[in-house]
N, C-alpha and C positions, 0 to 999 in steps of 0.2 A: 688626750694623752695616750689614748692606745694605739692610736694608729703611727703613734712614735716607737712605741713598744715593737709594734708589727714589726716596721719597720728597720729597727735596729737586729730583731731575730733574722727578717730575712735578707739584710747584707750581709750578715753573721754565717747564715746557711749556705749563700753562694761563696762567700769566699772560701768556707770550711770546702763545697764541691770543687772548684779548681784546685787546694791543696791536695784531695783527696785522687783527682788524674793525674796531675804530677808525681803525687807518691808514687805510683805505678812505675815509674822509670827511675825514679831513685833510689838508694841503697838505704839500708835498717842505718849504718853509720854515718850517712849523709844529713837523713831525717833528723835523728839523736841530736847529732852537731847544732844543725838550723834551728829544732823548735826549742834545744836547750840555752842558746841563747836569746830566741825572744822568751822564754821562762824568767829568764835576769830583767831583760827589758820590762816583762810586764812587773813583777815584783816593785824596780823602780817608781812604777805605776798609781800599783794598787799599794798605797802606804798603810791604809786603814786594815785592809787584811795584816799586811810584814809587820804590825804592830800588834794586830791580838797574836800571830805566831809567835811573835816575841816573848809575850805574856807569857804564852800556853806554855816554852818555852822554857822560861824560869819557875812557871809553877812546877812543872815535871820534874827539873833538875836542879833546880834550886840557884838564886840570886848571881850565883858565880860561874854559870855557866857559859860556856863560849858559844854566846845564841848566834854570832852576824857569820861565822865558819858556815855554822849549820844551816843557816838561814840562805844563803848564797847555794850552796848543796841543795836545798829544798827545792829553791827555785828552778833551777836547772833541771830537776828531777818532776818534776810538774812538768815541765815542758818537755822534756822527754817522753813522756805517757801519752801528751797528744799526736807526737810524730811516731811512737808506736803504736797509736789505734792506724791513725790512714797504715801504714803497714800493716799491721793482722789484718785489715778489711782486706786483702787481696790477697796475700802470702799462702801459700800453699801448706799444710799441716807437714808437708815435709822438713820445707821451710824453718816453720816453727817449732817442729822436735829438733831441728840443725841447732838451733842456739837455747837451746833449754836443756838446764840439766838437773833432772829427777835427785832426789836426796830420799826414802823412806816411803818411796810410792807402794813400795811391799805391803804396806803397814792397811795403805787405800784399797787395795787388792783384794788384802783377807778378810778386812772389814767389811766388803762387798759378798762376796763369795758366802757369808751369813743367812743373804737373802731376807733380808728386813729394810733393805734401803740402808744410808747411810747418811746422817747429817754432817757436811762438811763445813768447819765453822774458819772464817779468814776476816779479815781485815783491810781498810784500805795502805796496805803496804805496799812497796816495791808495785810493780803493776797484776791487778789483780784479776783484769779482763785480758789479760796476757795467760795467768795462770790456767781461768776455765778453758779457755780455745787450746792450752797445752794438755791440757788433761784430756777433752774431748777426741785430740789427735792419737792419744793415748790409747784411746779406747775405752775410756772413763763416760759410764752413761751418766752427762750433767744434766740438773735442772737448776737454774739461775735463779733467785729471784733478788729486785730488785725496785726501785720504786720509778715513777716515770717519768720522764724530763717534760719538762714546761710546754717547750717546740716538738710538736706531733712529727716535724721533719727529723729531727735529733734522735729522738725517741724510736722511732723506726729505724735508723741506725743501727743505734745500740744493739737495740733487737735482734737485727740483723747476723750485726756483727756475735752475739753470743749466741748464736743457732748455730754456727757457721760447718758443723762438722757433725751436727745430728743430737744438739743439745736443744735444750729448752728452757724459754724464757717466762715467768712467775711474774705479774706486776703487782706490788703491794697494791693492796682493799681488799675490798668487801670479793669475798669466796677465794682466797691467797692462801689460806691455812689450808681447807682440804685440797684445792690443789697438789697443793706439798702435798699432805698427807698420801692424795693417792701415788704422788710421782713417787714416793718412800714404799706404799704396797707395789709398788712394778718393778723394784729394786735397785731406783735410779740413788743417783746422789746428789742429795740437794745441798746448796751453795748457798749460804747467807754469811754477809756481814755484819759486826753487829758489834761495833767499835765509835756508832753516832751517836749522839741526840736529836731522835726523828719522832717523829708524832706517830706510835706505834705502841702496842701496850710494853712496857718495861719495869726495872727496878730501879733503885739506886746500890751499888756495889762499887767499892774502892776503884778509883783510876790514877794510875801515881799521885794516890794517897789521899784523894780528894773524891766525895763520891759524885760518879756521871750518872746520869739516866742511862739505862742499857735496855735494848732489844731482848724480850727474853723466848722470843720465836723458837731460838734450832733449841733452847733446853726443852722450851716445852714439849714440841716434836718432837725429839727425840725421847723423853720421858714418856709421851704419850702413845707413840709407838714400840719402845723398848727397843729402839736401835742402835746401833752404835754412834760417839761423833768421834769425826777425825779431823784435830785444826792443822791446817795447812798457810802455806806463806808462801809468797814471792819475793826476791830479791834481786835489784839489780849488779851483780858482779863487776868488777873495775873493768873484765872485757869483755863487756856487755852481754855474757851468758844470763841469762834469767833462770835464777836459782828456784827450783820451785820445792820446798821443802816443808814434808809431811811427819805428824805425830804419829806416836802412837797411839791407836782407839782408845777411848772414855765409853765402858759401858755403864751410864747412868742406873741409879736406883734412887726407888723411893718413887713418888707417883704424881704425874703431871695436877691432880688437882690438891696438891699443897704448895700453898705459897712457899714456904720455906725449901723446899726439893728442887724447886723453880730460882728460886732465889741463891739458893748455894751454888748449883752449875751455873751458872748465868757469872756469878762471882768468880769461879773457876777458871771457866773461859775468857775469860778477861784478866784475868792475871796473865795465864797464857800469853794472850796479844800483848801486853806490856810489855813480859819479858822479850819480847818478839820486835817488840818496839826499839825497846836499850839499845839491842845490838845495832841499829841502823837509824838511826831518828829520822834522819834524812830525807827516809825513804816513807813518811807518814805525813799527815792531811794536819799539822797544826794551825791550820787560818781557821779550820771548823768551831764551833763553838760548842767543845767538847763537854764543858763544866756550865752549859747555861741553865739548865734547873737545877735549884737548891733544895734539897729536903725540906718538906715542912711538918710541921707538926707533929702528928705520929707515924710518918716514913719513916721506914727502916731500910738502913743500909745493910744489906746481907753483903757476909763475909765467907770466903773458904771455908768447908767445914775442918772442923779439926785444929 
């Protein structure tokens, strides 16, 4: 069975590389267009995902919501994200500050200018490997982390593709936390998202209303360095600007070795990204299996303080 495995990665790889030449001569509107409709096609596809969406769907918004609008939307916007990576894989940062428009990048700025590093905390919204290559063009010293794709060829990609402009790329495991840590003493800004259920240590804290397992990495960092965090977001715009819009800093207190201090930012932060969510649903990862571990026993779901 694995050399079917292999196999399926690497048809998968070569046709992702002839997309990838192609893009080169085709337009950011072109791409969009093309990979937003095979987004619909694959949806058509994959029933078993457009059905937990569905779920995930009415659990967020409750029984009466108009899932097959949004759900159509989703699709489109998945496929979209693909035909925007082979573009940022070449596009020039010129390019990329051309159709990106800053909203509170001030806020990233002075939060930097502290000189303690910064944790930049984001979500899989709007496209998010759009936002770090926009920030990087910026001038924004990023460190990425992220965990590692299956296919060592993909994986290098990626990599790639989040270097592109003098940034750095973090793979979750073993030595991931001091890495961060030191990229945060060099005064970098480190990028995590932290809107899954990944195998990674976490809490449980409210996620439209239901509690998710959550990452609690950038509180801890950030607790444990006493730096600032600033959440940030990506949005796709109806003409196709990529909206890249920043908080204002959270400068945490209380001390990285209490569960509870850990637990309230973690909750914080994630409120955030829901609200962040509302405005756009669209624009988020609902096939993921947001709500798959359940509290048990004596887990506690940490809430907002206050």
């Amino acid at each position: 069975m694995r050399w079917g495995k292999e196999l399926r990665y690497a048809a998968g790889y070569g046709l992702f590389r002839v997309w990838l030449l192609a893009a080169r001569a085709l337009p950011l509107s072109l791409l969009r267009l093309l990979f937003s409709r095979l987004g619909l096609l694959a949806a058509r596809l994959a029933k078993r995902d457009c059905q937990r969406a569905r779920e995930h769907l009415q659990k967020a918004f409750g029984p009466n919501f108009d899932c097959e609008t949004i759900l159509r939307a989703h699709a489109q916007h998945l496929g979209c994200l693909l035909g925007e990576a082979l573009w940022l894989a070449h596009a020039s940062a010129a390019k990329i500050l051309a159709r990106t428009r800053f909203e509170g990048l001030e806020h990233l700025q002075e939060a930097i200018a502290h000189g303690k590093g910064v944790v930049l905390v984001t979500g899989h919204c709007g496209n998010w490997e759009w936002m770090n290559l926009a920030l990087q063009a910026a001038g924004i010293p990023m460190t990425a982390a992220g965990r590692r794709l299956r296919d060592p060829r993909f994986d290098r990609f990626i990599t790639r593709l989040r270097t592109r402009f003098g940034g750095e790329a973090v793979a979750r495991g073993e030595g991931a936390g001091q890495a961060l840590l030191r990229a945060l003493h060099r005064g970098r800004v480190v990028g995590l998202l932290i809107d899954q259920d990944v195998a990674v240590p976490g809490v449980f804290v409210p996620f439209f209303g239901e509690p998710a397992w959550t990452p609690t990495g950038a509180a801890f960092l950030a607790l444990r360095r006493g730096c600032p965090i600033v959440l940030g977001f990506a949005r796709r715009d109806q003409d196709g600007t990529m909206v890249i819009k920043v908080q204002p800093a959270i400068w945490p207190t209380g001390s990285h070795t209490r569960e509870e201090d850990v637990g309230q930012l973690t909750a914080l932060l994630t409120a955030r990204i829901e609200e962040h969510i509302r405005s756009c649903p669209e624009q988020w990862v609902w096939f993921h299996q947001r709500w798959r571990r359940k509290p048990q026993g004596e887990d506690k779901v940490w809430c907002c303080p206050g």
